[in-house]
DODOKE-130430 format. One line per field, with one value per residue (C-alpha): x, y, z. Coordinates in steps of 0.1 Angstrom, whole numbers. Layout:
residues N
east: (X_...)
north: (Y_...)
up: (Z_...)
***
This chain:
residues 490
east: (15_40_31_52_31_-2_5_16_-17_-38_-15_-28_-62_-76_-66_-72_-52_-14_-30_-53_-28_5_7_-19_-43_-78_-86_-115_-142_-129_-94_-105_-121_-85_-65_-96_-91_-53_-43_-80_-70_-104_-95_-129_-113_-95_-52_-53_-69_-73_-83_-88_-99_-102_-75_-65_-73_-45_-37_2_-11_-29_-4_19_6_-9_27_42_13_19_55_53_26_42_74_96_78_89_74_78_71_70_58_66_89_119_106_71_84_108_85_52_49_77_78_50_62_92_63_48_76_86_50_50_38_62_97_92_125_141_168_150_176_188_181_168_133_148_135_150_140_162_191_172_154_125_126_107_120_105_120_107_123_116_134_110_142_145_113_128_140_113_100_85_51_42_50_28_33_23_19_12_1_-5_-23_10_29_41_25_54_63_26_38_69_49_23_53_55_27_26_28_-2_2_13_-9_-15_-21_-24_-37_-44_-66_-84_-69_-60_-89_-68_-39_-40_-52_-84_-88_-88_-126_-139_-122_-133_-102_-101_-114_-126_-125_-138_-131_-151_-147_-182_-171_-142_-148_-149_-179_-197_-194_-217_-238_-225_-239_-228_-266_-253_-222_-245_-269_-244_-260_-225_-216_-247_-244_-205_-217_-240_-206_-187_-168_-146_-131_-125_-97_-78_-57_-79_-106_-123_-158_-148_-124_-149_-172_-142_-140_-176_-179_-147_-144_-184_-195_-196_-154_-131_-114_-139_-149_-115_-104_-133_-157_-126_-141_-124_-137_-152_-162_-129_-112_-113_-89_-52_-31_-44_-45_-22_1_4_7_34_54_48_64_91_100_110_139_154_178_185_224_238_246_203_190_168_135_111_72_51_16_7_-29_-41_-40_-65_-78_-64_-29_2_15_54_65_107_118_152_162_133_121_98_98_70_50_52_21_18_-20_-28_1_12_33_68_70_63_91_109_101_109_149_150_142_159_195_188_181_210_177_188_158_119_92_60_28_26_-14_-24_-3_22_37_46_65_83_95_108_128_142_151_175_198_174_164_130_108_73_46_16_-10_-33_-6_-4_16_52_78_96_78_42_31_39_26_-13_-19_-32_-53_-32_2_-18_-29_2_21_-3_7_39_36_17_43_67_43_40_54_63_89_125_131_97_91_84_56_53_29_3_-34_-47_-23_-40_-73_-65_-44_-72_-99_-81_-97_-89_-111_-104_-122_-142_-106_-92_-68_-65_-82_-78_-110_-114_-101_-135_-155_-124_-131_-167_-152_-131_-149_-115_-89_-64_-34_-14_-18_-5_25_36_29_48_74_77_76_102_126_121_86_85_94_131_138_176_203_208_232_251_227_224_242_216)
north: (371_341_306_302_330_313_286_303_320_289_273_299_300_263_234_204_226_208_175_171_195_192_157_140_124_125_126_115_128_125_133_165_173_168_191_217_217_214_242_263_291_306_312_296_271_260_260_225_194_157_129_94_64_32_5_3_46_53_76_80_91_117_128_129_144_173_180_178_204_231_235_242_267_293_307_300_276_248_213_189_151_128_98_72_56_68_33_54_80_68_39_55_94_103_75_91_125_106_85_120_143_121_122_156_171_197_193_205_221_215_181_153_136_98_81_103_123_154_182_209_239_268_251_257_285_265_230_197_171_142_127_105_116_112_144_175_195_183_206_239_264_258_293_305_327_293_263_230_196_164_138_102_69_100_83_71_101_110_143_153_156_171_200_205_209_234_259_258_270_304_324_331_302_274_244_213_179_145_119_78_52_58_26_55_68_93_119_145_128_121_151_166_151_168_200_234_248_215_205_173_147_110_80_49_20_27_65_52_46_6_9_38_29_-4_15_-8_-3_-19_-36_-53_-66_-81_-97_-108_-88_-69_-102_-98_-59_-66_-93_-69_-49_-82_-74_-43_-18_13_13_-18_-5_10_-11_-39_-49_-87_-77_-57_-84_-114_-83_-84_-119_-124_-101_-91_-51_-41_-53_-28_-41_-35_-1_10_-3_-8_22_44_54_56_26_40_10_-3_18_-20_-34_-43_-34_-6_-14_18_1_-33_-13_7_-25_-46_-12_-9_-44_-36_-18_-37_-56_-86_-94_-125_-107_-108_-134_-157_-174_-192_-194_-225_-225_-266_-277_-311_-335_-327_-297_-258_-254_-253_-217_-209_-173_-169_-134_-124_-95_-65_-87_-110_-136_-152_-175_-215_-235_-273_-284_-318_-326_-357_-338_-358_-348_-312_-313_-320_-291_-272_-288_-278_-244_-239_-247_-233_-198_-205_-196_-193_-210_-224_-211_-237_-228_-262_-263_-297_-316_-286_-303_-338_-311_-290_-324_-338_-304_-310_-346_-333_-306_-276_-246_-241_-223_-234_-214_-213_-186_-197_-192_-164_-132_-134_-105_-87_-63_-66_-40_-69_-95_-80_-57_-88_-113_-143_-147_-149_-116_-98_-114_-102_-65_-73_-77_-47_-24_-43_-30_6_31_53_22_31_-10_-12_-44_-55_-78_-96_-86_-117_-108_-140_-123_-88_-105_-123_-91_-72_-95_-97_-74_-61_-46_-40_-60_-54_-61_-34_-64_-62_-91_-104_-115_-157_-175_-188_-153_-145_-180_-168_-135_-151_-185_-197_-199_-172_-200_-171_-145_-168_-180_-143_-137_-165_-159_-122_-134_-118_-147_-132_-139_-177_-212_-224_-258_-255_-229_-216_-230_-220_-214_-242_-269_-295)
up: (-324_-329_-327_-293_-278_-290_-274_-237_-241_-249_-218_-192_-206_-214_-190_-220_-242_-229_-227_-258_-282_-268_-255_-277_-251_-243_-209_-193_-173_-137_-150_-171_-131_-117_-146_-139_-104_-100_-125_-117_-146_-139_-101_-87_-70_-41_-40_-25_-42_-28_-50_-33_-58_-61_-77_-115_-121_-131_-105_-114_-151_-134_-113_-135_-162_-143_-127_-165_-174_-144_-151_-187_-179_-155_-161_-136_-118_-95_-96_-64_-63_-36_-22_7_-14_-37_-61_-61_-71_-99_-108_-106_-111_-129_-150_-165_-167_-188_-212_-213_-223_-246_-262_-271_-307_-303_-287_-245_-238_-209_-199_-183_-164_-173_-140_-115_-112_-124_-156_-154_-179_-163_-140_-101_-114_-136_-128_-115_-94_-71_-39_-11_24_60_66_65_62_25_17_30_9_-21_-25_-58_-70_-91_-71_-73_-46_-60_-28_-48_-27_-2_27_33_38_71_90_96_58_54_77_58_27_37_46_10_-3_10_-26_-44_-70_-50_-50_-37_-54_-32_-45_-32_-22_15_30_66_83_99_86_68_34_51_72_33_29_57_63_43_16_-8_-38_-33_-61_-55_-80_-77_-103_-113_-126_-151_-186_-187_-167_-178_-213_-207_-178_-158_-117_-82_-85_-122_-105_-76_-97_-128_-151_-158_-184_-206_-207_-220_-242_-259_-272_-279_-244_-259_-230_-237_-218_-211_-187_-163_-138_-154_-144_-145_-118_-96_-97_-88_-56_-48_-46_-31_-4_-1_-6_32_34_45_10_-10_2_-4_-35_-53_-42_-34_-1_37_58_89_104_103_133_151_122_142_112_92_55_48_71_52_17_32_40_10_-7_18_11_-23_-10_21_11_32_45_60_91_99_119_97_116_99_111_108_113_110_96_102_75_49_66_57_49_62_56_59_61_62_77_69_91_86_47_50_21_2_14_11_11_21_13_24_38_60_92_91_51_64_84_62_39_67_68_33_38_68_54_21_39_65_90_126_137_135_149_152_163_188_198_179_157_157_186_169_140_168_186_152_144_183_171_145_167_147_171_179_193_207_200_221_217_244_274_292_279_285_287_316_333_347_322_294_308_319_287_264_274_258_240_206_214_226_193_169_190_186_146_145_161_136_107_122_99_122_135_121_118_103_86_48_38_2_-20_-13_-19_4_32_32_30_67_82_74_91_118_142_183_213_247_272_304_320_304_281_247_226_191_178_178_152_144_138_111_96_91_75_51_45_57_79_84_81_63_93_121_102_96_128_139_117_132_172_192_206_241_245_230_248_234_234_223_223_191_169_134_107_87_108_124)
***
């Protein structure tokens, strides 16, 4: 027998033999669960596998490597990528299947494309490539015996692409690999944790190798025993790049152990209790994604949103939106009202903004009346008035304005919206979204929590929140006090 031969057999008949022999790593013990799973050469398991986990796994390592590993162990075989993003895809997944490749002991075969998630062994015959699609039609036509769909980041994935994909995997070899953090309690990826037909694999922080190799517990974390326990080894990890118990315990304290959070990505587990959340964590990682790839024009009309503290009380927060992108946010602690205006001027020629948006209950009025006082377009925002809008339907659903605007940004944030919106990657941002909470009342109106009860949640105000909300207000339903001028002209 050749040495080529060996090693197809070895391929087909030990699942650490292509990552331990051929691509020099060591997995460990949740990922040697995945490969065992995924590629099941003893034919105990199930075809499809879900994996949900918490932050900092390395999920894309896993993904990617397993997808590497299936198409250099059938002959032909066909290996799909995808995720809600094309950047997920190239930045995530396959640029681990490139680190990978590139690994190897022994040369791979095959051309791996220069700037597209393409491998191809034997042209559209043996081949692996990724995409990222709203179009289920881009998955039709993939037949083969040996076919294997990776889904990364996959609680964000569409049903409709989830459909698309199971009329793939009707040969006897095709499998199924998604793979994400639970931050949708509804879907497909979750339906995958309670439906029979899956192998089911669930990564908490407490199961990766940082944590196991001190012993390191949720109870250690709670009590701060986790720093003498490290101490003990002179602080080494294991693996620097995965999960690190000095973050999980900044979590705990930060966001408390019950937090939808928390639960999600730090135990790796779906939040059951959080079917009351507006905007649905899954939601606000989707946009801060999407807005890595809208790219803003000077045709789109520019509004900033101003939530106004009090002197020496909270912050001001300042949230520009620029067409369907919204921009960082700008912070004004401590500061007197007439020098937050004009902060506000600054920013408002700088972005060539079409107009301001103020939240006037308080001393938001006194900034809103300044603005007016230079020629700058405004908008007065109120969320104690009563809804606005056109038809009857609009103006009873919500209680108040503050609660029909926070429905508004949510339906801005859904999605299944084709001019969804992008959000900045801002940790004190998700924190307030996801604190922010709804529920019908005895009226049949729908009703954001108080400000107060998310205050108590977050040990501070959700200053952040409102301004994006703000910020994201449709025109239509706010008080004007000018017409709207050229941007950038006051």
């Amino acid at each position: 027998m050749d040495k080529m031969q060996q090693i197809y057999n070895n391929l087909q008949t030990d699942p650490m033999f292509f990552p331990k022999q051929i691509i020099g790593i060591k997995p460990w013990s949740k990922q040697r669960q995945a490969i065992k799973r995924v590629m099941n050469l003893s034919g105990k398991y199930y075809n499809k596998t879900a994996i949900k986990s918490c932050h900092g796994i390395g999920k894309t390592f896993i993904s990617g490597n397993i997808a590497l590993q299936f198409l250099y162990t059938y002959k032909p075989s066909i290996v799909v990528t995808t995720a809600p993003t094309f950047r997920q895809v190239e930045k995530g997944i396959w640029k681990e299947i490139r680190q990978s490749y590139g690994m190897a002991r022994i040369p791979l075969g095959g051309k791996l494309q220069d700037g597209a998630p393409n491998l191809q062994i034997v042209k559209d015959q043996w081949y692996a490539f990724g995409l990222a699609t709203s179009d289920s039609d881009k998955f039709q036509g993939l037949h083969e015996e040996n076919i294997l769909v990776v889904v990364d980041e996959a609680a964000g994935v569409t049903e409709q692409i989830y459909t698309a994909i199971d009329g793939l995997l009707t040969s006897l070899n095709a499998k199924l690999l998604i793979i994400g953090n639970p931050t949708s309690i509804t879907g497909t990826f979750k339906k995958a944790f309670e439906e029979p037909g899956w192998n089911r694999i669930s990564i908490s922080a407490f199961d990766t190798p940082n944590f196991k190799y001190y012993g390191i517990e949720e109870k250690h974390i709670a009590s701060g025993e986790w720093e003498e326990m490290m101490a003990a080894k002179n602080n080494r990890l294991p693996f620097p790049k995965l999960v690190t118990p000095l973050w999980v315990a900044d979590k705990y304290k930060r966001w408390g152990p019950q937090s939808m959070l928390y639960k999600t990505r730090v135990l790796g587990q779906f939040d059951e209790a959080g079917t009351d959340t507006l905007i649905p964590l899954a939601w606000v990682e989707a946009a801060i994604e999407r807005n890595n790839e809208i790219v803003s024009t000077l045709s789109d009309i520019s509004s900033i949103g101003c939530d106004v503290a009090e002197f020496g009380r909270d912050s001001s927060q300042v949230f520009i939106k620029k067409g369907r992108k919204v921009l960082p946010a700008y912070s004004f602690t401590k500061m007197p009202i007439m020098q937050l205006v004009g902060h506000l001027v600054q920013l408002y020629n700088s972005n060539q903004c079409n107009n301001i948006k103020v939240d006037t209950i308080g001393v938001g009025t006194g900034v809103e009346g300044r603005l007016d006082e230079l020629g700058i377009p405004t908008h007065r925002v109120n969320v104690a008035e009563a809804p606005g809008g056109i038809t009857e339907e609009e103006r009873t659903k919500f209680i108040n304005k503050r609660a029909q605007l926070y429905w508004s940004l949510r339906e801005q944030l859904d999605p299944a919206n084709p001019d969804a919106i992008g959000l900045p990657d801002d940790e004190e941002l998700i924190e307030e979204l996801m604190a922010t909470k709804y529920k019908i009342n005895s009226s049949g109106k729908i009703q954001i929590i108080p400000k107060d009860e998310i205050k108590q949640i977050l040990g501070r105000s959700p200053d952040k929140a409102d301004a994006l909300m703000i910020a994201c207000s449709p025109d239509n339903l706010l008080s004007t006090t000018k017409v709207q001028q050229k941007a950038g002209v006051w």
